[in-house]
C-alpha positions, -999 to +999 in steps of 0.1 A: +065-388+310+086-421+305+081-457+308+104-480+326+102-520+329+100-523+374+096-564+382+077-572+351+051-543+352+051-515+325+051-484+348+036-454+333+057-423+350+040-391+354+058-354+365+043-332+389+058-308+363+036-313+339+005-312+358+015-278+366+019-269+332-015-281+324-030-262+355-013-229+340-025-236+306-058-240+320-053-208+342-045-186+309-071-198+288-099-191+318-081-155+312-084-153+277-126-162+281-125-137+309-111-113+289-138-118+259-168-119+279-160-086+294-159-072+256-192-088+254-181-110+229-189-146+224-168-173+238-165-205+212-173-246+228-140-255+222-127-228+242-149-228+269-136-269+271-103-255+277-111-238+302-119-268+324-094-284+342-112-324+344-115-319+304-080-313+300-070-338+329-094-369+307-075-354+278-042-364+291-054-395+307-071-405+275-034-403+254-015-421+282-041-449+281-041-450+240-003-455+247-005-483+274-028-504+253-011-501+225+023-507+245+000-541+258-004-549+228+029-555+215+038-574+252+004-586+267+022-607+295+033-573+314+005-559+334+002-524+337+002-495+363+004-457+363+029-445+390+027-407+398+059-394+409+068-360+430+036-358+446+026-341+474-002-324+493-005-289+509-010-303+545+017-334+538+050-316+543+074-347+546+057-356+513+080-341+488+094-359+462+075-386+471+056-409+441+023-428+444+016-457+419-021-468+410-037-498+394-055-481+365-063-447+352-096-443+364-082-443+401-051-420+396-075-398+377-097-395+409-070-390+433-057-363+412-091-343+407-096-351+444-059-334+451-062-307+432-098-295+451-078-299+482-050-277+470-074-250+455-086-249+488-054-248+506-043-220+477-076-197+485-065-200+523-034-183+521-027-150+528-015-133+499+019-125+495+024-085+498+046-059+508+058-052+540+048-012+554+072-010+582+103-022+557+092+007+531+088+033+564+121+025+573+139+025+534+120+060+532+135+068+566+166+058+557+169+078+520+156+111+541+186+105+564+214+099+538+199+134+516+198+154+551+236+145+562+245+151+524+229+185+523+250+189+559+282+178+548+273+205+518+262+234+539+289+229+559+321+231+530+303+261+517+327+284+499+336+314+521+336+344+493+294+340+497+269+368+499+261+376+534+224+373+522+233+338+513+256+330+540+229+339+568+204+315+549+225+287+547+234+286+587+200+287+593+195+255+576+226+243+591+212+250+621+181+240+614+190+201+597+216+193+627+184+205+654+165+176+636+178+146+657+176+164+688+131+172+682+134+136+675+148+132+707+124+153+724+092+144+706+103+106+720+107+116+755+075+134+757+050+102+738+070+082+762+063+103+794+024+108+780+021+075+778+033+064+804+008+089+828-018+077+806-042+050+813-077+038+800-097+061+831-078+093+821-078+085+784-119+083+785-124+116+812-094+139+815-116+163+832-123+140+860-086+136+876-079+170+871-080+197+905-099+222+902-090+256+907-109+274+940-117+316+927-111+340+958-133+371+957-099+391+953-088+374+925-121+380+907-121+420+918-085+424+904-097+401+870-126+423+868-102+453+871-078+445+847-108+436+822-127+467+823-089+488+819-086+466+788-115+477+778-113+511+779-080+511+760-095+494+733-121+516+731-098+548+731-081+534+703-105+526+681-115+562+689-085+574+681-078+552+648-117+561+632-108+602+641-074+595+621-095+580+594-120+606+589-091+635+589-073+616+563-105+611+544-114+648+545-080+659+535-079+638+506-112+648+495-105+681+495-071+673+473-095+649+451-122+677+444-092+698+438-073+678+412-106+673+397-121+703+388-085+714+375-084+685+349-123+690+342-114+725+333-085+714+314-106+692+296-132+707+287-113+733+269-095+709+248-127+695+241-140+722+225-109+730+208-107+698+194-147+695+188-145+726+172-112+717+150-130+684+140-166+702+128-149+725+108-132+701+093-163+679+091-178+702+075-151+711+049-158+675+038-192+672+033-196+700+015-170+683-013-181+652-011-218+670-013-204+690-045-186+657-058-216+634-054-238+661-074-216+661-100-214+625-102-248+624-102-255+650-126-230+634-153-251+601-143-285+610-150-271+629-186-259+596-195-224+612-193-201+580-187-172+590-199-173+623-174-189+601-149-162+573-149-134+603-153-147+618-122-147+582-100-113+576-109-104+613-100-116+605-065-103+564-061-139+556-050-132+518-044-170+507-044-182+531-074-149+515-095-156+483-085-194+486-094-184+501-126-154+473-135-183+448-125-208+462-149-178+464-181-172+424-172-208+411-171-223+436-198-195+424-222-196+387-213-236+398-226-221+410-259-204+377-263-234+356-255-259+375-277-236+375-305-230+335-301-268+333-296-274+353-332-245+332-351-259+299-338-293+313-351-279+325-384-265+295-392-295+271-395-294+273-429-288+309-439-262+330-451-241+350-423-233+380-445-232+395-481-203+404-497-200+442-514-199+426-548-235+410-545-248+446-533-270+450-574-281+412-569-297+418-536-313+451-547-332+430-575-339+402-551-352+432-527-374+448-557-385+412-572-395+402-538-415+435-525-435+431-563-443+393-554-452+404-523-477+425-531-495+408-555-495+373-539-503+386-505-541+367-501-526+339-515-499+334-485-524+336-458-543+304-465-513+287-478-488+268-458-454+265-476-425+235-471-400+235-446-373+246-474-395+276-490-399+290-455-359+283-450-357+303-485-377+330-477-355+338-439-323+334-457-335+366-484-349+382-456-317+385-438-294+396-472-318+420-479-318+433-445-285+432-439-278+450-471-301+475-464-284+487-432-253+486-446-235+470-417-214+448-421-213+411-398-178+423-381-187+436-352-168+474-335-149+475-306-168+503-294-197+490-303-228+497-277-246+465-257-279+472-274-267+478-307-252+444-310-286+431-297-304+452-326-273+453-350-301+447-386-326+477-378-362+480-401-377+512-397-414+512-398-437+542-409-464+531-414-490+496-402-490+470-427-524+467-453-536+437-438-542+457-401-578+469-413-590+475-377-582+511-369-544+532-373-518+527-348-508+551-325-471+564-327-461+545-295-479+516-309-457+518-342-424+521-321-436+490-302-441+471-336-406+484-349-393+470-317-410+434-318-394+433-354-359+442-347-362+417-321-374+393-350-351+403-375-319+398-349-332+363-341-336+377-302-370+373-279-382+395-260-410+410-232-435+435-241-444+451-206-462+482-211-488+498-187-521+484-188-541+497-212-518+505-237-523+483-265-503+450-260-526+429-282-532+453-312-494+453-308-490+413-309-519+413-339-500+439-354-463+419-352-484+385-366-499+406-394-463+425-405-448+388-405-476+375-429-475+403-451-435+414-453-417+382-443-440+361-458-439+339-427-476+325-425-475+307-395-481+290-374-483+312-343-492+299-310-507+322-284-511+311-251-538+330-229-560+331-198-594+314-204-611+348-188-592+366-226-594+340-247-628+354-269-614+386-261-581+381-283-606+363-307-625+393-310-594+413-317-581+395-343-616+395-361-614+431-354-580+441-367-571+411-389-605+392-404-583+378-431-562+362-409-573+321-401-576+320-364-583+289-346-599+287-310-584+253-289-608+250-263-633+227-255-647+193-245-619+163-255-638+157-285-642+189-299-605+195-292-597+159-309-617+175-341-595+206-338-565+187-338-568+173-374-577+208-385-539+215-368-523+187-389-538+200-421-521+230-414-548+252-422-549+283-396-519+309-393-529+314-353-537+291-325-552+305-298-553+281-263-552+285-230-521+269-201-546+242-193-546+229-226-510+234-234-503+217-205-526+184-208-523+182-246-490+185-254-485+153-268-503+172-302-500+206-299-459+200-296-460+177-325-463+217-347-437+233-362-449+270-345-428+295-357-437+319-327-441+312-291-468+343-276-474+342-239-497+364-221-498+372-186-462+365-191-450+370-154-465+336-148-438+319-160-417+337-131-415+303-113-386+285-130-398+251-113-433+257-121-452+230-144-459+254-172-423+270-176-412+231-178-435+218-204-427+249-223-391+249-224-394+206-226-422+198-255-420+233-272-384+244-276-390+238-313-401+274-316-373+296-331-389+330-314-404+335-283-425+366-269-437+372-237-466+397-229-473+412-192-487+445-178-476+440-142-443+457-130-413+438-130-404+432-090-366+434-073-365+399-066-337+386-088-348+349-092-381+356-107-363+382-133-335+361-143-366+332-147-380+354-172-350+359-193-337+328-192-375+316-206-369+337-234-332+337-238-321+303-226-285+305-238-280+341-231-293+338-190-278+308-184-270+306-148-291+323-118-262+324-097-243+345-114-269+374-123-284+370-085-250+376-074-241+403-097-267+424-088-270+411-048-233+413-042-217+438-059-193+447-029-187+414-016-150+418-019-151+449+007-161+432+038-148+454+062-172+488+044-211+488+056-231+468+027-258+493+025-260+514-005-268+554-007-285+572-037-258+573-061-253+537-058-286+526-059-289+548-091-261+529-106-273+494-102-306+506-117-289+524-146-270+491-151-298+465-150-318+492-174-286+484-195-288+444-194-326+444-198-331+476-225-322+450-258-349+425-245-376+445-225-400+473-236-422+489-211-440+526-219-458+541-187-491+560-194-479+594-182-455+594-212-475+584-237-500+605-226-501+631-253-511+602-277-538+583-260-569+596-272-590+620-246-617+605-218-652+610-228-677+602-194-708+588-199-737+592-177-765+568-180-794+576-149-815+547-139-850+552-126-849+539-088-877+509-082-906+511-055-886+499-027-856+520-031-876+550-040-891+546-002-862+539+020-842+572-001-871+594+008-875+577+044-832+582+046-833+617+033-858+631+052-857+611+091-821+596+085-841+565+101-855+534+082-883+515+090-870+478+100-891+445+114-877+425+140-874+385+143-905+385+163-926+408+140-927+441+156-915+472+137-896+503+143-875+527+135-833+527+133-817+560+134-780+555+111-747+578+110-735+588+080-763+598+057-742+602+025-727+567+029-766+548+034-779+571+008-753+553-021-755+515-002-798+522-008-793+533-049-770+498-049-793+474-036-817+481-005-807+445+003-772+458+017-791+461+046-795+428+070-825+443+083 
């Protein structure tokens, strides 16, 4: 744009140029929008007015007129026009390089919108520029021809020491590339010639200009001739061919059924040969490994494990070694935790050990202290002593354990699992004076010696025997040792089933009367009236049920209970159950815990280890680890079958007998038989009533009974099975719907 002084106007000059420049501007922001809205995303106002071409055209107009009036201003006398130069029109050829001048903006800007419609118009009216297919046939044409003369000119300086193979090849294609031009030739001549004899009739119906052809009887006799020979011969040699066929196909079914029942003979001696080769052999085997798994076995069930682990080794049996290495690792990482577990226990406040030279001041402490015992033994039962007297008391009771067992705290390499667990051993002889109920059986005393090692080597533990064996004179009998010997009064918390409660009650009245038993049970304020009895301290057992533990253990964990007694222990074989949570959360204040249960420990894994690690929290820490030492042991021998045989089923049972013999006692009837005391039967007779005297004679004698129906009307009912009726009739004659 420029502005020139023409006869006292100021022109305003305006390229064609930069129109065009505006019009592709316009062009590539109309792109741009395009582009976005097929992204589906959203196209701003200002570019949307950049998009049209009158916005950008009042644009342009709007600076050129800002410039004129200012220009106006500085020279008012000079009027003004716009002059348009190189303009032209798409139907005004002579028009190039032409310029229009206009009065004002407002009428150049409406010629040019006006143009510019004419042009798009013009612009969507010509045929688009592409390329031409008759040049690129004849370029294409033209490459083939140069590559075909070059392979010619190649073919034809061919070196002459070639390979006749190769020779003959390459004149065919000689031959064949230089023929090329003449079927061009050819092809010509005939389209030409067709072409020419062709015309729109004989295009449409070819059949209709062509002459028929007129048959002669002769011609047809000598056709039919010729047909039926044909046929004949065609006949005869597929004749002939199938007879060829089925000869070969005999023959070489005799030579198959030959060749066959050679190599079937063949075969079937070597297969007995080698079947017979392989049984022996077979059998060989299994009678050693037979002879070796008895011995194995043998040395197993003698507790032999030297022998046993000699012969393993003897063999390199990978599973049996591997089962055994596992069992070394876990039962020794065992030893470690239970001897962590006793230290840590040791340590709240008492001695460890006792030197040799304080071996004649712990026999007088052990004399002064069985004298006081004995003569202030009422006393302790209704008394509750200090936090630092109790403290006292443990720390004696240890020195003058450990002294008397002579063992010192360093512990023996070779030392067994279970007599680390039970290193400080008390033997009992006799039931303590305070057990006033009856005498213990042997077992029963075993069990008691058991439950105080268990004490004594700060462990807990799970009482398991067989119904009906005595766990609660055994429990009673543990409470009353502690009260009398380890002048440890209490309190002990028992947790029970409601359906035992007064039964355990009744026990303890029984076997201990002068022991203070408290029942927690009851209506909310009975049990708030119990509660302050608990904070006086006045009882040495508190007997409650789960329901109350549960719902108030905001002040039964408020006690200092210095054992934790659980029966129908396998409850707390839910690790995610309520109880085993508010047990281990409110009550882990209890230094020993026992658990009591008469039902057979199951092989699920998860509800064992939730046992032990109840009792022994820092011993059976994880579940993964003992699930997967028992689950797995052979997880490293993928490619061997995972089920186990005798032996090693055997094994894992003699090693899980190992991990669980410190902390589990369980005595079947059938071997403690010999000290149960002997059945006596009792038979008590009832006199039968009215009605159940008539329907046993009516049964007895007609095997019917007299029944009414619905609708009144009696009869008789025959029944099977007199023996059976007989026994329902001395139940209840109401067994009987009837």
């Amino acid at each position: 744009m420029s502005t020139t002084d023409h006869s006292n106007l100021s022109v305003i000059t305006i390229q064609s140029s930069e129109l065009d420049r505006l019009r592709s501007d316009v062009l590539k922001t109309q792109i741009a929008a395009y582009r976005l809205l097929a992204r589906n995303l959203p196209v701003s106002d200002s570019l949307l007015n950049e998009c049209s071409y009158k916005a950008q055209l009042t644009t342009v107009f709007n600076r050129h007129l800002q410039q004129q009036e200012q220009d106006q201003t500085t020279d008012p006398s000079k009027p003004n026009s716009i002059v348009l130069t190189n303009v032209s029109k798409p139907d005004d050829p002579n028009a190039d390089g032409a310029s229009k001048t206009f009065s004002s903006a407002r009428e150049m800007y409406q010629w040019l919108v006006q143009n510019n419609e004419e042009t798009s118009i013009h612009r969507t009216q010509q045929h688009p520029i592409c390329l031409n297919p008759l040049y690129i046939q004849q370029e294409r044409d033209k490459r083939s021809y140069n590559r075909i003369s070059k392979r010619i000119h190649e073919l034809e300086h061919m070196p002459a020491n070639m390979s006749s193979e190769l020779r003959t090849r390459a004149l065919i294609e000689l031959k064949s590339l230089k023929l090329l031009q003449f079927q061009k030739q050819i092809r010509h001549e005939v389209l030409n010639t067709t072409k020419k004899d062709t015309f729109i009739q004989t295009a449409l119906n070819p059949r209709a200009y062509k002459r028929p052809k007129r048959h002669q009887l002769r011609e047809a006799r000598t056709t039919e001739q010729h047909e039926r020979q044909r046929k004949l011969e065609i006949k005869q040699r597929k004749v002939d061919k199938h007879q060829k066929l089925l000869q070969a196909i005999l023959t070489h079914a005799g030579d198959f059924r030959e060749y066959h029942r050679r190599y079937a003979m063949t075969t079937t001696r070597m297969s007995k040969a080698v079947q017979s080769y392989f049984a022996n052999t077979e059998r060989e085997l299994i009678k050693e490994r037979e002879r070796q798994e008895k011995e194995r076995l043998k040395r197993l069930m003698n507790e032999d494990e030297d022998g046993y682990r000699k012969l393993v080794d003897e063999k390199k049996h990978a599973r049996l070694a591997l089962l055994l290495s596992q069992t070394d690792t876990y039962i020794d990482n065992l030893k470690q935790l239970v001897r962590q577990h006793q230290q840590a226990n040791r340590s709240r406040g008492r001695p460890p050990k006792i030197s040799p030279d304080q071996l004649e001041e712990v026999r007088a402490i052990t004399s002064t202290t069985t004298t006081t015992t004995t003569s202030s033994t009422e006393q302790n039962l209704n008394s509750t002593s200090t936090d630092e007297q109790v403290d006292t008391d443990e720390a004696k009771r240890d020195a003058v354990k450990i002294a008397a067992t002579k063992e010192d705290d360093e512990y023996d390499a070779k030392e067994s699992y279970y007599s680390i667990a039970h290193h400080i051993r008390e033997p009992i002889t006799e039931q303590s004076r305070l057990l006033i109920g009856g005498q213990l059986k042997p077992y029963q005393l075993q069990g008691l010696e058991w439950l105080v090692s268990l004490y004594n080597n700060n462990l807990n533990g799970i009482l398991a025997d067989e119904m009906g064996l005595g766990k609660t004179i055994q429990t009673i009998a543990l409470i009353v040792h502690l009260i009398d010997y380890k002048t440890n009064s209490g309190p002990y918390l028992i947790i029970v089933p409601l359906s035992t409660l007064s039964n355990w009650a009744a026990e303890f009245q029984r076997w201990a009367p002068q022991v203070t038993v408290l029942q927690y049970k009851g209506s909310p304020q009975i049990r708030k009236v119990l509660a302050q009895t608990l904070r006086a301290n006045r009882l040495n057992v508190l007997l409650t049920t789960y329901e109350y533990i549960m719902r108030d253990r905001a002040t039964l964990s408020k006690i200092a209970w210095k054992y934790l007694i659980i029966d129908e222990g396998h409850r707390m074989k839910n690790h995610h159950c309520k109880l085993t949570q508010i047990l281990n959360t409110h009550y882990s204040n209890a230094p020993h815990r026992l658990l009591l249960t008469g039902t057979p420990l199951q092989n699920n894994l998860p509800e064992l280890w939730a046992l032990l690690n109840f009792i022994l929290p820092t011993i059976f820490k994880s579940a993964t680890t003992f699930t997967d030492w028992f689950n797995a042991p052979f997880a490293t021998l993928p490619s061997e079958k995972v089920e186990l045989n005798h032996e090693e089923t055997l094994l894992i049972i003699r090693r899980l007998h190992k991990v669980l013999r410190p902390f589990l006692l369980r005595r079947l009837k059938k071997e403690v038989e010999s000290q149960l005391p002997e059945k006596v039967e009792y038979i008590i007779k009832c006199e039968l009533s009215a009605l159940q005297r008539c329907l046993y004679h009516a049964m007895s004698k007609n095997r019917t009974l007299i029944i009414e129906s619905q609708n009144g009307k009696g009869g008789r009912r025959a029944l099977m099975n007199k023996i059976m009726q007989l026994r329902k009739i001395c139940n209840h004659p109401f067994l009987f719907r009837e």
